[in-house]
C-alpha positions in Angstrom: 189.9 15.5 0.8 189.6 18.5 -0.9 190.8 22.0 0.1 188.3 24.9 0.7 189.0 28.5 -1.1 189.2 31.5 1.6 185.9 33.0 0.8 186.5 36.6 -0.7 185.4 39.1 1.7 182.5 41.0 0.4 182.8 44.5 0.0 179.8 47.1 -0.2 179.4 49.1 -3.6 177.8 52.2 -3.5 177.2 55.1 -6.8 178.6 58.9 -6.3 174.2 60.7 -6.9 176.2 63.1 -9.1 178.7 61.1 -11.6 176.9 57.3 -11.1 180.4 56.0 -11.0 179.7 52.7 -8.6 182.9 52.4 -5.7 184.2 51.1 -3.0 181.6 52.5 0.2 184.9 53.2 2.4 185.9 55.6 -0.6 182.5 57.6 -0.6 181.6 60.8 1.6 178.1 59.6 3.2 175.8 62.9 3.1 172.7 62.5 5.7 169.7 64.1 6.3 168.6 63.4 9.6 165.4 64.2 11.2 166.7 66.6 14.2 170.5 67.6 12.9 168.8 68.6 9.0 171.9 67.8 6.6 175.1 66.6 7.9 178.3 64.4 6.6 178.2 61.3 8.4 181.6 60.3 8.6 181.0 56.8 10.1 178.3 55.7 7.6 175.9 54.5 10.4 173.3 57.5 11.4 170.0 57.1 11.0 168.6 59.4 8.1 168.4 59.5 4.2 171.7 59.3 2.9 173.4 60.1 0.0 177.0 59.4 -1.6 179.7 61.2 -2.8 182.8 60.6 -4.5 186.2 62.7 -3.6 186.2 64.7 -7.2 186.2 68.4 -7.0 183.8 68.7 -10.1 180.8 66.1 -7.9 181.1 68.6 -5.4 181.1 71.5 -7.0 177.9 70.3 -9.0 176.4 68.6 -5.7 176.5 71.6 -4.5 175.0 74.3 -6.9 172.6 72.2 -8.7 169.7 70.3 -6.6 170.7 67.0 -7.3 172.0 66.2 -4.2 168.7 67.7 -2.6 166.8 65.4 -5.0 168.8 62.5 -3.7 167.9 63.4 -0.1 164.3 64.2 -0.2 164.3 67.7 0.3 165.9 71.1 -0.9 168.8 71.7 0.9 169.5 75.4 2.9 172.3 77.8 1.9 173.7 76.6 6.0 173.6 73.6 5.2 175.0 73.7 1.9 178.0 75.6 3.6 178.2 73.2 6.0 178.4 70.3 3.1 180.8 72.1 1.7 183.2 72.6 4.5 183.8 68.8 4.9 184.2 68.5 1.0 187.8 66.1 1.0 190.7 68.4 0.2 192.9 66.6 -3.3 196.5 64.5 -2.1 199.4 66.5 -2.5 201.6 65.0 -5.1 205.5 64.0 -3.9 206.5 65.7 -7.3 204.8 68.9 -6.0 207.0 68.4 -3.4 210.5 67.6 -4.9 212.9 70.5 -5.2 
């Protein structure tokens, strides 16, 4: 008899629409537009909508944000509201432990 390998447990990949860096989906920000809300983060991945990704660097943000690529992703120009509203659930950087250390 022979003994069967634990299959490896397949995990989603999806690319940050600014840098085209390809990641882990957990580690992505989902950005949807939806038909009735407009633009929204979608924190659980799962609403209905065309969605976009984006990576936690300050720089794919920043850029997301004040050049249309991340309205060319979604199919459609996005409002200065909505663009504020991106914007204010843009992940904050880790504080470092050495920052810390006194």
């Amino acid at each position: 008899m022979t003994k069967k390998t634990p299959r490896r447990r397949h995990v989603p990949l999806r690319t940050c629409v600014v840098c085209r860096q390809k990641t882990d989906k957990r580690r992505l920000v989902r950005i949807v537009h939806t038909p009735d809300e407009g633009v929204v983060i979608d924190p659980t991945g799962k609403r209905n909508g065309r969605g976009a990704y984006l990576c936690d660097r300050a720089d794919c943000w920043h850029r997301a944000l004040s050049t249309p690529v991340l309205g060319q992703a979604l199919g459609r120009p996005l409002s200065e509201a909505e663009k504020a509203a991106v914007a204010a659930g843009q992940p904050r950087p880790a504080v470092t432990a050495t920052a810390n250390a006194e």
